[in-house]
CHARMM internal coordinates of N, CA and C (Angstrom, degrees):
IC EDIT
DIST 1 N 1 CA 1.4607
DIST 1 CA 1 C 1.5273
ANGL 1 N 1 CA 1 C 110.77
DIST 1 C 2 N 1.5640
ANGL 1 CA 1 C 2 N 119.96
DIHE 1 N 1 CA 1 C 2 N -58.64
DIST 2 N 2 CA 1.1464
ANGL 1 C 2 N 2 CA 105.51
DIHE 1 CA 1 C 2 N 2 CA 177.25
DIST 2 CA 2 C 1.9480
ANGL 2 N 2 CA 2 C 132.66
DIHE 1 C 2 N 2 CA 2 C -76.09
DIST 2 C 3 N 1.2867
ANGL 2 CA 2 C 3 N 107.09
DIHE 2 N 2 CA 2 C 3 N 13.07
DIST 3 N 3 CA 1.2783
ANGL 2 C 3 N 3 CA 118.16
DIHE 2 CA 2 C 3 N 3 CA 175.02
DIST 3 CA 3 C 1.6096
ANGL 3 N 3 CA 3 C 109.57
DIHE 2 C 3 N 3 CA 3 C -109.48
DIST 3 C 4 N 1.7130
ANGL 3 CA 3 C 4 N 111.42
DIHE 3 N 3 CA 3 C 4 N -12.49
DIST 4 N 4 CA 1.2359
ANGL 3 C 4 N 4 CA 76.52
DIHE 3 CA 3 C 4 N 4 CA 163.90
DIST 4 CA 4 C 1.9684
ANGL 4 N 4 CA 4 C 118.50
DIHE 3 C 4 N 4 CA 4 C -109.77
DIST 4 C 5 N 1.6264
ANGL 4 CA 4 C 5 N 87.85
DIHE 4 N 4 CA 4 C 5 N 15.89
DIST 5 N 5 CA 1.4312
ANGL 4 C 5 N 5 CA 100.97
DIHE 4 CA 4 C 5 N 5 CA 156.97
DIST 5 CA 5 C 1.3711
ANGL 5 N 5 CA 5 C 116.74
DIHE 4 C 5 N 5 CA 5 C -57.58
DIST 5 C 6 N 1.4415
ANGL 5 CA 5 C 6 N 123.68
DIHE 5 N 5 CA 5 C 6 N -55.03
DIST 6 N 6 CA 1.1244
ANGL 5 C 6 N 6 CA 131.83
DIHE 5 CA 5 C 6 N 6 CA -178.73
DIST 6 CA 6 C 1.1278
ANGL 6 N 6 CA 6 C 126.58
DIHE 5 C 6 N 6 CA 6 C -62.92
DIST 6 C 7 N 1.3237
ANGL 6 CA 6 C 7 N 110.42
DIHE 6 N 6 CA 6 C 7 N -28.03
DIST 7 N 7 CA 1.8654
ANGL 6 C 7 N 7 CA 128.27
DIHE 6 CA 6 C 7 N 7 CA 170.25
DIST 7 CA 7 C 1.8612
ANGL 7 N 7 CA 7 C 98.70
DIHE 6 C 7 N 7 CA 7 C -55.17
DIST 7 C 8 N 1.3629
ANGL 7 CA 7 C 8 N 94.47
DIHE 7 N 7 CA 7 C 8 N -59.20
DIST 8 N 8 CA 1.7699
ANGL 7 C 8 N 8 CA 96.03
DIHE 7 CA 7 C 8 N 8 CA -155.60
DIST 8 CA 8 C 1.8353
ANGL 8 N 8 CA 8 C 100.55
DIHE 7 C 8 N 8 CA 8 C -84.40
DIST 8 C 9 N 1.2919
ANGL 8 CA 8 C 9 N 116.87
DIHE 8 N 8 CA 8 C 9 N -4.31
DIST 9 N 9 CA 1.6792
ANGL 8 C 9 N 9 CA 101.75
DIHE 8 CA 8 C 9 N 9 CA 162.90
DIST 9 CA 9 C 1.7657
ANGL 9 N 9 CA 9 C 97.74
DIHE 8 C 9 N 9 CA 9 C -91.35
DIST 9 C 10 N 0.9152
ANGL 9 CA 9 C 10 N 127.55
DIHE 9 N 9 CA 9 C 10 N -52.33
DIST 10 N 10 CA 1.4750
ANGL 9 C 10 N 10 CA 125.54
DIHE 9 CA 9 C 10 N 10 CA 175.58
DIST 10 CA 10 C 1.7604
ANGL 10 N 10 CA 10 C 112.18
DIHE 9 C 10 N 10 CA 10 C -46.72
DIST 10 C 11 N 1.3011
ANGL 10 CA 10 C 11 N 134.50
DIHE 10 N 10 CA 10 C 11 N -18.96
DIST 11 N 11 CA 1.0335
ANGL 10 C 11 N 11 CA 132.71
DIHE 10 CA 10 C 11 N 11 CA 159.05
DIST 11 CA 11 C 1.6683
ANGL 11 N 11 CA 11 C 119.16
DIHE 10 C 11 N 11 CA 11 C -91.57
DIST 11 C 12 N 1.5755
ANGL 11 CA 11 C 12 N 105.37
DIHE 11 N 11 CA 11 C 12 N -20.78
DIST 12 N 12 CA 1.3739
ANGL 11 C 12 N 12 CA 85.74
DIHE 11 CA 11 C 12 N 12 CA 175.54
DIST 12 CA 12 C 1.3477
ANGL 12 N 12 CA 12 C 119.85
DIHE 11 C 12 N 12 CA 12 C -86.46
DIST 12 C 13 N 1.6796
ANGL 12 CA 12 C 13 N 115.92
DIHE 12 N 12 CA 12 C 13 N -19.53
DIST 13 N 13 CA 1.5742
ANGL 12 C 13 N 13 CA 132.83
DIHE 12 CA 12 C 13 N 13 CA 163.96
DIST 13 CA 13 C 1.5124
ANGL 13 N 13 CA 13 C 118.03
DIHE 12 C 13 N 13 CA 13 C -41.61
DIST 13 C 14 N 1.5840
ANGL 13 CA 13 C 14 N 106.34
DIHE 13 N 13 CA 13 C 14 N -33.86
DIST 14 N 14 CA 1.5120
ANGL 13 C 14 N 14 CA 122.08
DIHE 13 CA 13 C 14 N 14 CA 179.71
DIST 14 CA 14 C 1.4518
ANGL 14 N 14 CA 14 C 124.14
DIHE 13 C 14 N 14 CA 14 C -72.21
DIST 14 C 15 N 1.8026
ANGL 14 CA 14 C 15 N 79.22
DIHE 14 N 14 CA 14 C 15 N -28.23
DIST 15 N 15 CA 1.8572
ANGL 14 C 15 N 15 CA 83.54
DIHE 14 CA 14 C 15 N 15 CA 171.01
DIST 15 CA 15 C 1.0622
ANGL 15 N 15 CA 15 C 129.27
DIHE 14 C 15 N 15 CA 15 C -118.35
DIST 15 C 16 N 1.6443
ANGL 15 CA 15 C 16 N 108.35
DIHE 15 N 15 CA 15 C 16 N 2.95
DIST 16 N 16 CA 1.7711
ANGL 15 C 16 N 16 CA 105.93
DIHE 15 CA 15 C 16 N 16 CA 159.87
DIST 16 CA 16 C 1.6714
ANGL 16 N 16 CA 16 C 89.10
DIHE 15 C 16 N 16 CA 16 C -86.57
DIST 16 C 17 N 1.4488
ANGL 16 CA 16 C 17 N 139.66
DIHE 16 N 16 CA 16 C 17 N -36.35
DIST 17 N 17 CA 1.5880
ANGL 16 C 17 N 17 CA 121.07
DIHE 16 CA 16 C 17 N 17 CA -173.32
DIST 17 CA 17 C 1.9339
ANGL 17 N 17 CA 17 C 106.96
DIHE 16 C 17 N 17 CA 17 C -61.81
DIST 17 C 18 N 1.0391
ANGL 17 CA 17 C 18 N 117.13
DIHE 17 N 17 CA 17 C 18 N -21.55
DIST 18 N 18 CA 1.6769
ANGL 17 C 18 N 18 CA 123.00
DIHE 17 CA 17 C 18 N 18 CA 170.89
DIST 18 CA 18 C 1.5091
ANGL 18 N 18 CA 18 C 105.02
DIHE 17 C 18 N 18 CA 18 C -74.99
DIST 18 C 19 N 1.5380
ANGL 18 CA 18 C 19 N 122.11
DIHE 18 N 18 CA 18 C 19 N -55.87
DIST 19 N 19 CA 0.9138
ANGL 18 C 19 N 19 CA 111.66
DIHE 18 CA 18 C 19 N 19 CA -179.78
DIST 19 CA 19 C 1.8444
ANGL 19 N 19 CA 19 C 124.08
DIHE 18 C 19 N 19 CA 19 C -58.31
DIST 19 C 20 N 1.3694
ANGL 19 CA 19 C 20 N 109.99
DIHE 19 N 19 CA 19 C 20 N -26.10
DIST 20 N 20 CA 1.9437
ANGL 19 C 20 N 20 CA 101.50
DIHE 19 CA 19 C 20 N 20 CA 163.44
DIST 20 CA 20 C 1.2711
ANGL 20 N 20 CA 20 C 106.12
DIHE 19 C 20 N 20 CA 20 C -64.75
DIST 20 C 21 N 1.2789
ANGL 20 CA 20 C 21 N 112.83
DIHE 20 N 20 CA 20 C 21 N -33.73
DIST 21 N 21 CA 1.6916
ANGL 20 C 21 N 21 CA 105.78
DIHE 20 CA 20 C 21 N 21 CA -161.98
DIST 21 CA 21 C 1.7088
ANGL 21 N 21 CA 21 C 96.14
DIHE 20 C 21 N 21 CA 21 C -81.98
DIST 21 C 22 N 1.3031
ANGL 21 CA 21 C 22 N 142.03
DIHE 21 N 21 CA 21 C 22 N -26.80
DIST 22 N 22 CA 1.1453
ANGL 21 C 22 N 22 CA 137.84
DIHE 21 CA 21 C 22 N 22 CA 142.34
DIST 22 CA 22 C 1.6286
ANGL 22 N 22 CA 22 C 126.70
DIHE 21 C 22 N 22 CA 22 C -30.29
DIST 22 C 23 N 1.2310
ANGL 22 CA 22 C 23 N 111.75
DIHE 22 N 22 CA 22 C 23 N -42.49
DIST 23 N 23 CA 1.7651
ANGL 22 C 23 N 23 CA 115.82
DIHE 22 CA 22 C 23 N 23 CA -162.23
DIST 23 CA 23 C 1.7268
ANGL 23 N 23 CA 23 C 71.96
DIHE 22 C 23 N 23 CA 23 C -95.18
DIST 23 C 24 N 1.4987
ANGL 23 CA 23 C 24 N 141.82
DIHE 23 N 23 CA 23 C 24 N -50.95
DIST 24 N 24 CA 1.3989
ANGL 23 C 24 N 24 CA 119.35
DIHE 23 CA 23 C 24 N 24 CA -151.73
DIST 24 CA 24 C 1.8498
ANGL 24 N 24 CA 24 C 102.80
DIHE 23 C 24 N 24 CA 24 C -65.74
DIST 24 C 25 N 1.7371
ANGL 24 CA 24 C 25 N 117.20
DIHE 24 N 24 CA 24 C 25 N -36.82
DIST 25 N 25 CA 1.0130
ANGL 24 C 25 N 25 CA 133.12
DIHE 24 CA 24 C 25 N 25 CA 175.92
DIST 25 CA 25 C 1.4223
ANGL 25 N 25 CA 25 C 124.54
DIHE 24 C 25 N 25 CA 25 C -36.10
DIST 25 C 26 N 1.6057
ANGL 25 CA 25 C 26 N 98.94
DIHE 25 N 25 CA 25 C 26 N -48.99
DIST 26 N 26 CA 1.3534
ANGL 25 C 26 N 26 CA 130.60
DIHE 25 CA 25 C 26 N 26 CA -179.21
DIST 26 CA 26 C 1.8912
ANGL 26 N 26 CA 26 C 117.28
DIHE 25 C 26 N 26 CA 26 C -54.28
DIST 26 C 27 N 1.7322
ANGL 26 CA 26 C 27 N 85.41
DIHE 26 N 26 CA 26 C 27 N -54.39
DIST 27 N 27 CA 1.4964
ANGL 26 C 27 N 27 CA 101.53
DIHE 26 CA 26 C 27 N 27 CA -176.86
DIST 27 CA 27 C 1.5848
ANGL 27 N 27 CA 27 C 104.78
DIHE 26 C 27 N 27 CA 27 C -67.54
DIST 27 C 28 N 1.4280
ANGL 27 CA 27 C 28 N 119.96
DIHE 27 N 27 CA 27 C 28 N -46.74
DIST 28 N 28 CA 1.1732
ANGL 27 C 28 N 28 CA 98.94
DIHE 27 CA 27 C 28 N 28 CA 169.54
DIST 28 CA 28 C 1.4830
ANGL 28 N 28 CA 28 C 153.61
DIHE 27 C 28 N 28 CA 28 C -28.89
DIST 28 C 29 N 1.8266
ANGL 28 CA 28 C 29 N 81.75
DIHE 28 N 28 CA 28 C 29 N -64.24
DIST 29 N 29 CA 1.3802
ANGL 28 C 29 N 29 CA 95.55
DIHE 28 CA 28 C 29 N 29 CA -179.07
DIST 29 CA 29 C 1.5509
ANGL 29 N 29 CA 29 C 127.67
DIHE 28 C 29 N 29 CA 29 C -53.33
DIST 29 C 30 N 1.9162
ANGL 29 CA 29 C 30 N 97.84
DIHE 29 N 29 CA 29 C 30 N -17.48
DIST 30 N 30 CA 1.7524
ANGL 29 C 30 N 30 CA 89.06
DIHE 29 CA 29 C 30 N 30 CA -168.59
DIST 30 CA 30 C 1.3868
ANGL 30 N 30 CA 30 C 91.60
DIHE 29 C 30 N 30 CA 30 C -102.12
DIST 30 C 31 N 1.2992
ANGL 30 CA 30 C 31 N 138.08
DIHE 30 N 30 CA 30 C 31 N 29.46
DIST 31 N 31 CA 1.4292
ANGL 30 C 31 N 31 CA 133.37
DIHE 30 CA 30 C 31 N 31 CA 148.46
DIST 31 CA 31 C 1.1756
ANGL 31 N 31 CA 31 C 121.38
DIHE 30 C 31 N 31 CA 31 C -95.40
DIST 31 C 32 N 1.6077
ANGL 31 CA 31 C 32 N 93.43
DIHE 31 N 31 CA 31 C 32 N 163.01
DIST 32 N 32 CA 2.1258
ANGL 31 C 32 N 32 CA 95.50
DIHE 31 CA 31 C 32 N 32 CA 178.43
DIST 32 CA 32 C 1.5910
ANGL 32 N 32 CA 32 C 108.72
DIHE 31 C 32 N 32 CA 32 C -58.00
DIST 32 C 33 N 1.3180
ANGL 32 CA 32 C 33 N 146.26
DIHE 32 N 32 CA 32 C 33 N 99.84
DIST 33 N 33 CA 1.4369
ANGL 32 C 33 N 33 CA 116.99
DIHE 32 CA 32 C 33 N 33 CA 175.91
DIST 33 CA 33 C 1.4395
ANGL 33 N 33 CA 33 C 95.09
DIHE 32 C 33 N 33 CA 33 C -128.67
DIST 33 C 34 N 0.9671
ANGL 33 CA 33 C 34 N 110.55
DIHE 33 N 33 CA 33 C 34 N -157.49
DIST 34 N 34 CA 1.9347
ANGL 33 C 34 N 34 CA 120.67
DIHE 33 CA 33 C 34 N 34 CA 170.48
DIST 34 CA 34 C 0.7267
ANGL 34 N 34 CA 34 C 98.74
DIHE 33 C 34 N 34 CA 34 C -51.62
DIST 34 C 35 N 1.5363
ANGL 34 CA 34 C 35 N 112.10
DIHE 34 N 34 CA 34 C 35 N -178.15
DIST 35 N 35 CA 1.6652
ANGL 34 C 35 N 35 CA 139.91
DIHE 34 CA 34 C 35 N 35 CA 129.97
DIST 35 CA 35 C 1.3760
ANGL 35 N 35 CA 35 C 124.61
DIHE 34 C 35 N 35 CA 35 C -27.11
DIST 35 C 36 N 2.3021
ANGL 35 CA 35 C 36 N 82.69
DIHE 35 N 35 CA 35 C 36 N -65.30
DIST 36 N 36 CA 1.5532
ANGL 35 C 36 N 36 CA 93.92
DIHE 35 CA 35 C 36 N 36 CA -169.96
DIST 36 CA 36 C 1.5584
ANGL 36 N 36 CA 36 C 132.98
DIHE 35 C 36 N 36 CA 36 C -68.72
DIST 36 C 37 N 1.0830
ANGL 36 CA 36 C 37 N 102.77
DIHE 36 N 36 CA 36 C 37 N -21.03
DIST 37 N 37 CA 1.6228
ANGL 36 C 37 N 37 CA 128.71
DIHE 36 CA 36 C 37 N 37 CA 177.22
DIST 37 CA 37 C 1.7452
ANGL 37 N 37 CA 37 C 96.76
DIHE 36 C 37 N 37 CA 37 C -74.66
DIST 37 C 38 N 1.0432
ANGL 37 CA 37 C 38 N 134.42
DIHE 37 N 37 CA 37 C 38 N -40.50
DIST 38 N 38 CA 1.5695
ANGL 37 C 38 N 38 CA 145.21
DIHE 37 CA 37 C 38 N 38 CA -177.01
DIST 38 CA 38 C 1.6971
ANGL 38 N 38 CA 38 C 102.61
DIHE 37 C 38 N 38 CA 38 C -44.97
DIST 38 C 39 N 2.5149
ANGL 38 CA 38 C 39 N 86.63
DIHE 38 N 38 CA 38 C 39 N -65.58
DIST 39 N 39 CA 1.4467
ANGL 38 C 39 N 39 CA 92.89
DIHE 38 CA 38 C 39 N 39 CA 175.14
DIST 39 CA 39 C 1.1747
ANGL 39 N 39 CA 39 C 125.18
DIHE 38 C 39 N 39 CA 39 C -52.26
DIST 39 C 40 N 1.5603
ANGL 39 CA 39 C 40 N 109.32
DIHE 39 N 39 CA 39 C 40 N -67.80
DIST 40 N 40 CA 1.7479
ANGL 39 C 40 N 40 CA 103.18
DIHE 39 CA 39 C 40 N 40 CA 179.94
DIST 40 CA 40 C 1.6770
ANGL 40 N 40 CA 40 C 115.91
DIHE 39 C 40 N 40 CA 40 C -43.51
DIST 40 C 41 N 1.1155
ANGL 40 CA 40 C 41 N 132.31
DIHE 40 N 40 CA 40 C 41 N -22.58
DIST 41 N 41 CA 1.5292
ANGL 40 C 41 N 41 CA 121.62
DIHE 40 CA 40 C 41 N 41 CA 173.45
DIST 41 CA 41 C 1.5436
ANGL 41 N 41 CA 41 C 100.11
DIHE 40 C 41 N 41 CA 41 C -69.15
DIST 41 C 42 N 1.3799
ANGL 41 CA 41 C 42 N 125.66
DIHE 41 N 41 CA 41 C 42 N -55.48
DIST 42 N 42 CA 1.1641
ANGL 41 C 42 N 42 CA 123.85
DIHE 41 CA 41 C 42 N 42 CA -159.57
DIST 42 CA 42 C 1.8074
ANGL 42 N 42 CA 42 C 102.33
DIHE 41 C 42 N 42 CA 42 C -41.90
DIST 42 C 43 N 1.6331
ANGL 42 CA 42 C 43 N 104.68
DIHE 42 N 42 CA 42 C 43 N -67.96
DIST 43 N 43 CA 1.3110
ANGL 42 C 43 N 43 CA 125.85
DIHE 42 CA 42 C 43 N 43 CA -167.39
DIST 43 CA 43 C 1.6512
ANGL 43 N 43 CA 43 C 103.11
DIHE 42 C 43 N 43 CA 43 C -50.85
DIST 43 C 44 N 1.5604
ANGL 43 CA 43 C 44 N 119.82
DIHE 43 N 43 CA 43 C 44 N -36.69
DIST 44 N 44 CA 1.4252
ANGL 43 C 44 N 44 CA 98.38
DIHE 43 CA 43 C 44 N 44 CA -169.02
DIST 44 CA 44 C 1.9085
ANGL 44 N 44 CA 44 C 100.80
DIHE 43 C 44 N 44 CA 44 C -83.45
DIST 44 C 45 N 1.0596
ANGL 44 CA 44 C 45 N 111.64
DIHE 44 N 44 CA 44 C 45 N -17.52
DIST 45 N 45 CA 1.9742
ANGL 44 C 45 N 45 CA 119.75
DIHE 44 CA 44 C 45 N 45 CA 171.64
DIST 45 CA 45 C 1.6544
ANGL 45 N 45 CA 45 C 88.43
DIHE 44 C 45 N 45 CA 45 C -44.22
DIST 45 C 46 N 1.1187
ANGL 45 CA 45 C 46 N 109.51
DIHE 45 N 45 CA 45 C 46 N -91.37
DIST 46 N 46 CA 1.5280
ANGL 45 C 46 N 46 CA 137.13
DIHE 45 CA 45 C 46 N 46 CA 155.76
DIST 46 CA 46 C 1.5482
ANGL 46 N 46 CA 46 C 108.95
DIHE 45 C 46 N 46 CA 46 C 7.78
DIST 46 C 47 N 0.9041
ANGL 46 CA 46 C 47 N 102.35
DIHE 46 N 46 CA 46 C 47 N -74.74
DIST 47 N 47 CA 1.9571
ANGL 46 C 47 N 47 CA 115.20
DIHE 46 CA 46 C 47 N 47 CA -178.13
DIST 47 CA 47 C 1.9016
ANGL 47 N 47 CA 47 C 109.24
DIHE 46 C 47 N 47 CA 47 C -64.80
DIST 47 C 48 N 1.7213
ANGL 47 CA 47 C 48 N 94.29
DIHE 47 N 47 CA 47 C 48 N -35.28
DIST 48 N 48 CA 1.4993
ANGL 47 C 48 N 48 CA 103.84
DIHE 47 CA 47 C 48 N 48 CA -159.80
DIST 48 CA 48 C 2.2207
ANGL 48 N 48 CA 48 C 105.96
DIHE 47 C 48 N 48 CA 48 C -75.35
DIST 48 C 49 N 1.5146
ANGL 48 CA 48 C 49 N 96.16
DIHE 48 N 48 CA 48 C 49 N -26.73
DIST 49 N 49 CA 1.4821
ANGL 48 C 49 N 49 CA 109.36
DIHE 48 CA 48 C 49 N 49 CA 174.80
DIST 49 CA 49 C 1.5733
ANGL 49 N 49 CA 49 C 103.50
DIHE 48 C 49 N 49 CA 49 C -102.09
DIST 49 C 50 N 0.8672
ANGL 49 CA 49 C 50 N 145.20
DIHE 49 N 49 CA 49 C 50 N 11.01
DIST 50 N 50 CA 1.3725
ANGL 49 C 50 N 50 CA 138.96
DIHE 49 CA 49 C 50 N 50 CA -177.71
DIST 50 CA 50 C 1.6449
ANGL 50 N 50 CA 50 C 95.58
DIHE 49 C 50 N 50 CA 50 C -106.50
DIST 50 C 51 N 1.6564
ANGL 50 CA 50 C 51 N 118.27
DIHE 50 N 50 CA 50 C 51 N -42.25
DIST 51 N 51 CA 1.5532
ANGL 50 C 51 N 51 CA 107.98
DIHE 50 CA 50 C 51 N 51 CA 172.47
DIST 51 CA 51 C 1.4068
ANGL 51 N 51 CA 51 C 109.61
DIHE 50 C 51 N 51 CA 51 C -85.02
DIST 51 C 52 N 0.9977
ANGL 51 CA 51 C 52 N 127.61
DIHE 51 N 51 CA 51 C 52 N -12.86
DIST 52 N 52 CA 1.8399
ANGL 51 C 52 N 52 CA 118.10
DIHE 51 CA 51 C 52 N 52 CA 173.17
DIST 52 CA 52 C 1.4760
ANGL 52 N 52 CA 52 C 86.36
DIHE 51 C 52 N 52 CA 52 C -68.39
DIST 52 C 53 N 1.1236
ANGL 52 CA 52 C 53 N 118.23
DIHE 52 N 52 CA 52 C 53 N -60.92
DIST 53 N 53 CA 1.8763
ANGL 52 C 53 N 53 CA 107.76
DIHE 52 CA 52 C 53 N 53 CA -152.02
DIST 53 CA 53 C 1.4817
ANGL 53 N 53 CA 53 C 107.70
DIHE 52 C 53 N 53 CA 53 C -67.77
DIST 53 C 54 N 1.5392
ANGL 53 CA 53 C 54 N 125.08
DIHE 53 N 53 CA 53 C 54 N -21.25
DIST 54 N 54 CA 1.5040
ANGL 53 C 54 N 54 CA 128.67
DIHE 53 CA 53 C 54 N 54 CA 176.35
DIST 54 CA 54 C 1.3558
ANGL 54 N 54 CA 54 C 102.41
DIHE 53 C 54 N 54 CA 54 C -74.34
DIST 54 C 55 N 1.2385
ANGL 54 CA 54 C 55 N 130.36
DIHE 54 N 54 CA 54 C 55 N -47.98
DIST 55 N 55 CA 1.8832
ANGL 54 C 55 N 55 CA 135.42
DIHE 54 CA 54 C 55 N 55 CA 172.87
DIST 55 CA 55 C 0.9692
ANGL 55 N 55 CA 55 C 105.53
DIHE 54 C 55 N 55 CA 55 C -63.62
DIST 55 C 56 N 1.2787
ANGL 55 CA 55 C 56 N 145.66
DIHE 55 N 55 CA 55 C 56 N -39.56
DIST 56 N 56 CA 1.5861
ANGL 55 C 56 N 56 CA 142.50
DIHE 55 CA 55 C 56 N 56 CA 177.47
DIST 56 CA 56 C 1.6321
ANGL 56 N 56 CA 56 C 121.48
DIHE 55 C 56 N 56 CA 56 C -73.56
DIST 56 C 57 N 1.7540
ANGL 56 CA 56 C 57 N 106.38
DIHE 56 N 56 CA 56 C 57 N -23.29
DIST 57 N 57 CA 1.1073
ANGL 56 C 57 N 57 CA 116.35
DIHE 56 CA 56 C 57 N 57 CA 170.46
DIST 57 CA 57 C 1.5021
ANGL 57 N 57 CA 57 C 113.10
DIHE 56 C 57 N 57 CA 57 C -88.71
DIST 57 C 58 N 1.1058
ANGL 57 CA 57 C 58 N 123.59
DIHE 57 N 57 CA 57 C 58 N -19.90
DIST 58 N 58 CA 1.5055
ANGL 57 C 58 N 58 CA 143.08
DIHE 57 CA 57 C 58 N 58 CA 178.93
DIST 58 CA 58 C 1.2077
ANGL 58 N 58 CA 58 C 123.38
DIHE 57 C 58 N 58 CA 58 C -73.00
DIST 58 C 59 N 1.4962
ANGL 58 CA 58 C 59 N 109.87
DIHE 58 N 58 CA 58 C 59 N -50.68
DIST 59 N 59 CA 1.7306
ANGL 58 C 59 N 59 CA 124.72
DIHE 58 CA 58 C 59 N 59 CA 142.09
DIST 59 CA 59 C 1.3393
ANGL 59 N 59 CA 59 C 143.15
DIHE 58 C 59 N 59 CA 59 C -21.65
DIST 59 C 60 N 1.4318
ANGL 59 CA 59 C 60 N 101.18
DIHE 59 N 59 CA 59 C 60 N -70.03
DIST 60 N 60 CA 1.4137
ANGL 59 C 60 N 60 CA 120.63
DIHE 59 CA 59 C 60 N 60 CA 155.88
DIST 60 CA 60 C 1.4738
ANGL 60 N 60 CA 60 C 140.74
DIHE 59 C 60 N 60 CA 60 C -48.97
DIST 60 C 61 N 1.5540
ANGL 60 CA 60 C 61 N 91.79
DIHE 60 N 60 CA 60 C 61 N -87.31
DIST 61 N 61 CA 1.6368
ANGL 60 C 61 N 61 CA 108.78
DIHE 60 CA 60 C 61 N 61 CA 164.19
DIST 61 CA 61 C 1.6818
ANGL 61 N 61 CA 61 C 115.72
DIHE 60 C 61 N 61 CA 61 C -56.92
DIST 61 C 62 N 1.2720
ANGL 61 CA 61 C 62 N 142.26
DIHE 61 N 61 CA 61 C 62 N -53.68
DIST 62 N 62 CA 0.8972
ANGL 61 C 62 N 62 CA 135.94
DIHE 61 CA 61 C 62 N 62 CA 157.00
DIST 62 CA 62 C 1.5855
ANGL 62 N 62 CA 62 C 134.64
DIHE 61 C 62 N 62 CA 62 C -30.07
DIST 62 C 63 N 1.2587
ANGL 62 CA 62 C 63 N 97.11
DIHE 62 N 62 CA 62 C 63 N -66.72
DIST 63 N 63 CA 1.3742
ANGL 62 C 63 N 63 CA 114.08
DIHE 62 CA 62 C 63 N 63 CA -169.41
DIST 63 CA 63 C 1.5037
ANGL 63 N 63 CA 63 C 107.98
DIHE 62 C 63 N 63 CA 63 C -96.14
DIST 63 C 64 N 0.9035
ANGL 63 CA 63 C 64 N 124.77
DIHE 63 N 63 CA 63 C 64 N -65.84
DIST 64 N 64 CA 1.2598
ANGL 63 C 64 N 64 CA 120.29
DIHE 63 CA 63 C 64 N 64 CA -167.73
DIST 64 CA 64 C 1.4957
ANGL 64 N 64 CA 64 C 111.60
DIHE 63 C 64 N 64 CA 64 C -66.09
DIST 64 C 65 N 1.9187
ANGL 64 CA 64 C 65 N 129.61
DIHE 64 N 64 CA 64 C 65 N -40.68
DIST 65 N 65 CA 1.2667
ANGL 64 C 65 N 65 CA 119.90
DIHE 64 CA 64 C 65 N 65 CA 175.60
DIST 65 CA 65 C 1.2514
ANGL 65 N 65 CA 65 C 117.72
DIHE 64 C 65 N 65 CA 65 C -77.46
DIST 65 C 66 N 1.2526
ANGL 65 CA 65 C 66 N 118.77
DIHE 65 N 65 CA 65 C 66 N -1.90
DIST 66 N 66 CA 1.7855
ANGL 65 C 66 N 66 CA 108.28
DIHE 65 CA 65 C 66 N 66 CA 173.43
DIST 66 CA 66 C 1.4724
ANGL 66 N 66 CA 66 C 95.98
DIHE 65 C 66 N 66 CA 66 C -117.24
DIST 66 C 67 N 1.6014
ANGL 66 CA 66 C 67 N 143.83
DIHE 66 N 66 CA 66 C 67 N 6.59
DIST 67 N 67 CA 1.0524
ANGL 66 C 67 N 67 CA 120.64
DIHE 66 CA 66 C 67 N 67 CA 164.74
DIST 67 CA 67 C 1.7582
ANGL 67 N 67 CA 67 C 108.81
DIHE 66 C 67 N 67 CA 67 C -83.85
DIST 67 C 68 N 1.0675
ANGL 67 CA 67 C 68 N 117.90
DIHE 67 N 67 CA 67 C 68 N 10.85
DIST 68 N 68 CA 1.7152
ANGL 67 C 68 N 68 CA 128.02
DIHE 67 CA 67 C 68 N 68 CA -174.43
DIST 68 CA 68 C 1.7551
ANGL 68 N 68 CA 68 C 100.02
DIHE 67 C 68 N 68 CA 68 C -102.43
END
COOR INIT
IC SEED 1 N 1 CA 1 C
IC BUILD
């Protein structure tokens, strides 16, 4: 019980720490900057919705349909 407490605050830490790197991503992109700075925003957008939707799918299907 208490480890998989620790699992699901350690995953939600992962996705409010994605989510700054999301809003910094964000700000980027709508400035003049490089390319490369463009890419790395793109990829961390990219990274930052790819782990919400894996934790949200993990949540659910995981946990909740086999705890029934």
């Amino acid at each position: 019980m208490m480890s998989e407490i620790m699992i699901f605050l350690f995953r939600v830490s992962m996705i409010l720490f994605s989510a700054m790197g999301f809003i910094v991503a964000y700000l980027l992109l709508t400035k003049d900057v490089t390319f490369f700075f463009k890419f790395i925003s793109v990829l961390a957008i990219s990274c930052w919705v790819l782990s919400v939707a894996y934790f949200s799918y993990e949540m659910y299907f995981k946990h909740f349909l086999h705890s029934k």
